[in-house]
C-alpha positions in Angstrom: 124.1 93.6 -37.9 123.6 96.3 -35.6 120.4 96.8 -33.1 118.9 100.1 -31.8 120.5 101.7 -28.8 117.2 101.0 -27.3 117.0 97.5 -28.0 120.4 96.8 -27.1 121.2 94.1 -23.8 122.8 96.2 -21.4 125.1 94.3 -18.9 125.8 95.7 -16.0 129.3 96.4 -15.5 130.0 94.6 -12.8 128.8 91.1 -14.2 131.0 92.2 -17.6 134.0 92.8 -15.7 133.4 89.3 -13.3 132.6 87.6 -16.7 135.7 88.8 -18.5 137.8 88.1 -15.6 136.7 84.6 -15.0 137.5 83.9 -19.0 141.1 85.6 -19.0 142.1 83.1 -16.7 141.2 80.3 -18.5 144.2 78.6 -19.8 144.3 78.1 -23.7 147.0 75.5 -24.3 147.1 71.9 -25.7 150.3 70.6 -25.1 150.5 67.7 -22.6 154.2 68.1 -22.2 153.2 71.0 -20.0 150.9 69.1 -18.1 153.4 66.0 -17.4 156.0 69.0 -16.1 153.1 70.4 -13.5 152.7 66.8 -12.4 156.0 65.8 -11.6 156.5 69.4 -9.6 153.2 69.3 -7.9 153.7 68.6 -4.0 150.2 66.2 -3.4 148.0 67.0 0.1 148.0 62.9 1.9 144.9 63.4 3.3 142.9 65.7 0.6 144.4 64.4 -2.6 146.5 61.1 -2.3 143.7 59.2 -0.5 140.8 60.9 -1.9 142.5 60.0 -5.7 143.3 56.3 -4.6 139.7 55.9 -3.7 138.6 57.0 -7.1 141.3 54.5 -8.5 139.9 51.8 -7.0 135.8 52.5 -7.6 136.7 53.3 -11.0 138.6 50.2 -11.9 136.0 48.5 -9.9 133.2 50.2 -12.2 135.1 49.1 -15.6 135.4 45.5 -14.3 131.9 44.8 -14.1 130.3 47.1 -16.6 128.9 44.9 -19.0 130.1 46.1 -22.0 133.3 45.2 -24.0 136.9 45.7 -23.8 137.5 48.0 -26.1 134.6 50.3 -24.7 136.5 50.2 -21.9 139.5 51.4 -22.7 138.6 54.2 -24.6 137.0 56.2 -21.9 140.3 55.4 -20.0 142.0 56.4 -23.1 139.5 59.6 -23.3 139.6 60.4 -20.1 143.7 60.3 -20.0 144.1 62.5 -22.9 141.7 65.1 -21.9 142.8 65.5 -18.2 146.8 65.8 -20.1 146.0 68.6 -22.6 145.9 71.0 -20.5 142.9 73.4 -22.0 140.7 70.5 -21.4 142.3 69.6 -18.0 141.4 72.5 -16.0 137.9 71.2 -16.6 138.2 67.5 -16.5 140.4 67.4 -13.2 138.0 69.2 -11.0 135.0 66.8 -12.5 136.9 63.9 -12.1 135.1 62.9 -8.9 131.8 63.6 -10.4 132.9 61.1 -13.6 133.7 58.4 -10.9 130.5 58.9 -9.2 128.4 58.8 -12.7 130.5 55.5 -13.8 130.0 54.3 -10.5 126.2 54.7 -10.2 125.9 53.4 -13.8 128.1 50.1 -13.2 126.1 49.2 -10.2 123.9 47.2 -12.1 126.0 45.0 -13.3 127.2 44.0 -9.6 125.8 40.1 -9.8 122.8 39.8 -7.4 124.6 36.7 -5.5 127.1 39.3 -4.1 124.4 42.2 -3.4 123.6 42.9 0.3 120.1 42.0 2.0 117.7 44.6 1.2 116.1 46.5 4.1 112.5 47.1 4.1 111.5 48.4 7.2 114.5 50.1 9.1 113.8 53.3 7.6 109.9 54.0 8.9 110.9 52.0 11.8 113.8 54.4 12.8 111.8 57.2 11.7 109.1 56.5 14.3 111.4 56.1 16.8 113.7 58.8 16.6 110.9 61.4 15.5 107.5 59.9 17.3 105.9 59.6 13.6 106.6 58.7 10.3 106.7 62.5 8.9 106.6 61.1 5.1 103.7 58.8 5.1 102.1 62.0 7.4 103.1 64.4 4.5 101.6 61.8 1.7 97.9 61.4 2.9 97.3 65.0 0.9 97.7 65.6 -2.6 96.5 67.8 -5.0 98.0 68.9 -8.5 98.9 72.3 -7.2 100.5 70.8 -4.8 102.7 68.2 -7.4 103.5 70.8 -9.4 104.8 72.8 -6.2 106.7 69.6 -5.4 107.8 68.5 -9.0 109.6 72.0 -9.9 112.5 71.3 -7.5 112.6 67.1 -7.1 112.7 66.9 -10.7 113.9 70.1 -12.9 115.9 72.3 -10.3 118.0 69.5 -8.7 119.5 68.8 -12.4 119.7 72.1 -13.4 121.0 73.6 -10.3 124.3 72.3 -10.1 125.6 74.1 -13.3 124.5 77.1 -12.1 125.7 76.9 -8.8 129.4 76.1 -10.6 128.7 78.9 -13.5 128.2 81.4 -10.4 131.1 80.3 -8.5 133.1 80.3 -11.9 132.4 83.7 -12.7 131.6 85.7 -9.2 133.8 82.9 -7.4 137.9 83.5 -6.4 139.7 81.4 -8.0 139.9 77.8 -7.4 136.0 77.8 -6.2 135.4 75.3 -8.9 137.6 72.5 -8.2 136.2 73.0 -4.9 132.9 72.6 -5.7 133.7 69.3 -8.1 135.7 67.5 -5.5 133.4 67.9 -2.7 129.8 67.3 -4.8 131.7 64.6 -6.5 132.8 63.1 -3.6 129.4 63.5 -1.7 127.3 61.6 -4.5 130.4 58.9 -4.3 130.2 58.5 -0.6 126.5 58.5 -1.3 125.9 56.1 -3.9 128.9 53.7 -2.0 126.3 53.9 1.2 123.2 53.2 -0.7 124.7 50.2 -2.3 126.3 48.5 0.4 123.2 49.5 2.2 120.2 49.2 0.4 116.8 50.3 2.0 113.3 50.8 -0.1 112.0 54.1 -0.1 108.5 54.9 1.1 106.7 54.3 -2.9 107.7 50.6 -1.8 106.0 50.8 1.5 103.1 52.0 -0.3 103.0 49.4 -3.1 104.2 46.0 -1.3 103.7 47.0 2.5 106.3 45.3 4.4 107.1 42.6 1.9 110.7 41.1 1.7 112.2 43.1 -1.5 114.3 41.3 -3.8 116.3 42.7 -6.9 114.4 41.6 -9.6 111.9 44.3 -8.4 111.9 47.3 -10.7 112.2 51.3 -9.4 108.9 53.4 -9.4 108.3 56.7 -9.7 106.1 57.2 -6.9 104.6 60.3 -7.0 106.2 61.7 -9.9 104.1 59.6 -11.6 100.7 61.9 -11.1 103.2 64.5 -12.8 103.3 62.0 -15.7 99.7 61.5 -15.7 99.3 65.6 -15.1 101.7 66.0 -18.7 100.6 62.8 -20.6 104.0 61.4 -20.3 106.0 58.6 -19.2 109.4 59.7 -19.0 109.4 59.6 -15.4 108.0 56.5 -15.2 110.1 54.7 -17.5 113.2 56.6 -16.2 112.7 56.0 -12.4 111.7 51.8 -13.8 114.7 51.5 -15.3 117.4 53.3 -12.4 120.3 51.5 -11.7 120.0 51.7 -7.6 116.4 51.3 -7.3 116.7 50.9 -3.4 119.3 53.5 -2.5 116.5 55.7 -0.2 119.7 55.8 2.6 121.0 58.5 2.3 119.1 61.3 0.2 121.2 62.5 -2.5 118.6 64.8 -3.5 118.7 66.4 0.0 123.0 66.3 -0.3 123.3 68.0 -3.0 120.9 70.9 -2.5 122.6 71.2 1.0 125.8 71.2 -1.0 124.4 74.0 -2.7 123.1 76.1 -0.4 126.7 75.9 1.7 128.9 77.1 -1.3 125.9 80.0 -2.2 125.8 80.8 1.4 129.8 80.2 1.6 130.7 82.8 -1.0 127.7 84.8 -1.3 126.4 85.1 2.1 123.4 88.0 1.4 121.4 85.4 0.4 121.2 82.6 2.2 117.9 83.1 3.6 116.8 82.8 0.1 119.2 79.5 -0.6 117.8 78.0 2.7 114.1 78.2 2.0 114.9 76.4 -1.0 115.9 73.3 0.7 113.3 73.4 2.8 110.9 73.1 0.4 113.2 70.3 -1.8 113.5 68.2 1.6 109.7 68.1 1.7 108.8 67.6 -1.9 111.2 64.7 -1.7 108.9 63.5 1.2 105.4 64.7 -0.5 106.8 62.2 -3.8 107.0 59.4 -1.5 110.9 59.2 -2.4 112.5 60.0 0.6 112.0 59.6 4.8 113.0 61.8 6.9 115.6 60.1 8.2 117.1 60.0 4.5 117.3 63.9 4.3 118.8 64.2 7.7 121.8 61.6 6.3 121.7 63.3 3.0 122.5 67.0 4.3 125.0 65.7 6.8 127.0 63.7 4.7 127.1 67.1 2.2 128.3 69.4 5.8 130.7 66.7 6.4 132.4 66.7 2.7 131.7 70.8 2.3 134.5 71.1 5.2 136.7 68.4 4.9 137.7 69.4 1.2 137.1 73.2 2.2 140.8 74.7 1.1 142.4 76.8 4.1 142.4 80.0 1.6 138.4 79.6 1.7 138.0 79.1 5.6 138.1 82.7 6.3 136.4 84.8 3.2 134.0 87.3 5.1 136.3 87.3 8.3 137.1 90.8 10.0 140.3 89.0 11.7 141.7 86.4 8.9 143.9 84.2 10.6 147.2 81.8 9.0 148.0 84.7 6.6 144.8 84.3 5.0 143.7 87.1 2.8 140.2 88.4 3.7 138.1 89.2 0.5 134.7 90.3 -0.1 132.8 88.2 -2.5 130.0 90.7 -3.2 129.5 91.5 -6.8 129.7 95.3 -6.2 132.7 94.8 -4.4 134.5 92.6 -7.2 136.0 89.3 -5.9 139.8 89.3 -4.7 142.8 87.2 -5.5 143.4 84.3 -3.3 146.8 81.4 -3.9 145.9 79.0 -6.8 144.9 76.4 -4.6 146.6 73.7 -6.9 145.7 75.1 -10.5 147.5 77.4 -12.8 144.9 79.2 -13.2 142.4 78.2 -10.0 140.1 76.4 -12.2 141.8 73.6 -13.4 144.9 71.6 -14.7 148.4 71.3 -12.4 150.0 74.1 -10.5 152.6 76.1 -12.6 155.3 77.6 -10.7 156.4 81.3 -11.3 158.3 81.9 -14.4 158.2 78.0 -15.7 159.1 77.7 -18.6 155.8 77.3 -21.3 157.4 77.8 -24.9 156.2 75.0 -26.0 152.8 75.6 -26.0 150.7 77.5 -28.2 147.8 80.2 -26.6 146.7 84.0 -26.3 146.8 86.6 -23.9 143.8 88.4 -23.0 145.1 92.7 -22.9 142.9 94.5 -20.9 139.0 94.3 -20.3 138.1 95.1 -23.4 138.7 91.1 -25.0 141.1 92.1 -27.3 143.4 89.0 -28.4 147.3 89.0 -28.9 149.5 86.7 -29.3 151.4 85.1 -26.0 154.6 85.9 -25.5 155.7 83.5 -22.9 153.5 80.9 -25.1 150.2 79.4 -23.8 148.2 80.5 -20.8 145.3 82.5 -22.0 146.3 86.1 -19.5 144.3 89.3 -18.3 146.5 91.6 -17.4 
């Protein structure tokens, strides 16, 4: 079926040719034997890959021991997740999200933790460190107002563009990005929510909705979440799903630190990181998520200021060497300068521990990958050929 030259979707060429790039190097293979070879070659970092994957270890095995659920449960994710991150098609997506899987099984299992070993519950160190260290308690200030206008203003990033934006911000980075943007972006939002969910945990503090509903009342965990004021958007929609949802969360008192505000820093950093013309645009943003999450009566001040530190704090500890220096005149350590514009077409950086800079094991020049079976992407056009050197899925 064909559509009028009129009527047709014009891409501009640009996007095309960063879209087609971004696939070519996608590797299609599914033999783990390659995968087992990368492995044994690859030369781990201590400090940004042995410790970090030891701590994901241990809060995953940790996670599985007190999930409530049976055995055989839990060894097939382990089973799941071992065969996915070994074939290596699948692997170049699973080993970048594997800090992002351990922070999702991590949040989810914390419910199980039995409540004789859970911490004390702090009620009133939030408003009371909030009052001290900024004269005022800014979110009970910012909460004496409301207005549907100004939930709806409020709703649209708390609770639709804080899910949605973090598959945008890696489908941008995946396409516009260099390569090995991706696994940079897993491993350090992974690792913030980890950090983040770890903290609010061992550290457990109610949020203002509690100081609103019970006052300064001794919380206990038999007390359920709330939605606080996502529920006027509820009422506003004749719904309950935020209600029910918020009820129901697993960490009902993790206020300390603001994960909403981490990973909306974490956004704007990478965007403003890679793609620098707009960060005016990416910083107005926050500051209008860091005061809906105070208007919603989720969040104090103090919260946000925690939440976008600990996300500045993971951005540059897991920020490659090849990344340090992108839109430097004067690169320095034999660091290639490139210009991430979209005009300008991104350049080629080092593989930064992937095959292909997504994903998967490093391969090493010339290994040999017979075994596997793949394509090879000739030219920009998309047309498919056979591999001859067997399975990595190649522009050239």
């Amino acid at each position: 079926m064909s559509f009028p030259a009129s009527v047709r979707l014009r891409i501009p060429p640009f996007i095309r040719s960063s879209v087609l790039g971004a696939v070519g190097r996608l590797e299609i293979n599914f033999d783990p034997r390659l995968s087992i070879k990368r492995v044994k070659r690859y030369q781990f970092d201590f400090y940004t890959e042995v410790v970090p994957y030891s701590l994901l270890f241990l809060v995953t095995t940790f996670s599985l021991a007190v999930m409530a659920h049976p055995l055989w449960f839990k060894l097939f994710l382990v089973a799941a997740y071992t065969t996915l991150l070994l074939i290596p098609f699948s692997g170049q997506f699973v080993l970048p999200a594997t800090p992002i899987f351990s922070w999702l099984l991590f949040y989810y299992s914390s419910q199980f933790i039995p409540k004789a070993y859970r911490p004390h519950i702090w009620v009133s160190v939030l408003p009371t460190l909030e009052s001290v260290l900024y004269g005022a308690n800014i979110s009970d200030i910012l909460t004496r107002w409301t207005n549907p206008f100004l939930d709806i203003l409020a709703w649209i990033p708390y609770g639709i563009l804080h899910f949605a934006l973090p598959f945008i911000v890696a489908a941008v980075v995946f396409v516009f990005g260099p390569p090995g943007a991706v696994k940079f972006f897993g491993t350090a939002f992974g690792y913030l929510n980890l950090f983040g969910v770890i903290i609010q945990v061992a550290f457990p503090c109610a949020p203002p909705w509690y100081e609103l509903r019970e006052g300064l009342v001794p919380a206990n965990y038999n007390m359920r979440g709330s939605p606080g004021g996502l529920a006027r958007i509820d009422a506003i929609f004749h719904s309950n799903g935020y209600t029910v949802t918020f009820s129901g969360a697993p960490v009902p008192f993790g206020a300390f630190p603001s994960l909403h505000a981490g990973c909306s820093t974490m956004e704007a950093l990478f965007m403003s990181h890679f793609f620098p013309k707009g960060a005016p645009f990416y910083w107005s943003y926050i500051f209008v998520l860091y005061w809906s999450t105070m208007y919603l009566t989720h969040h104090y001040l103090i919260d946000l200021v925690a939440g976008g530190s600990l996300a500045v704090v993971c951005f540059y500890y897991f920020l490659p060497d090849e990344f340090k220096y992108l839109n430097s005149p004067a690169p320095v350590n034999n660091t290639t300068s490139i210009n991430l514009d979209p005009e300008a077409g991104a350049g080629v950086l080092k593989s930064n521990g992937h095959s292909n800079g997504y994903g998967g094991w490093e391969a090493d020049e010339g290994e040999d990958e017979d075994d596997g079976v793949g394509f090879e992407m000739n030219g920009a056009s998309g047309d498919l050929g056979e591999g001859k050197r067997g399975s990595v899925f190649r522009s050239s």
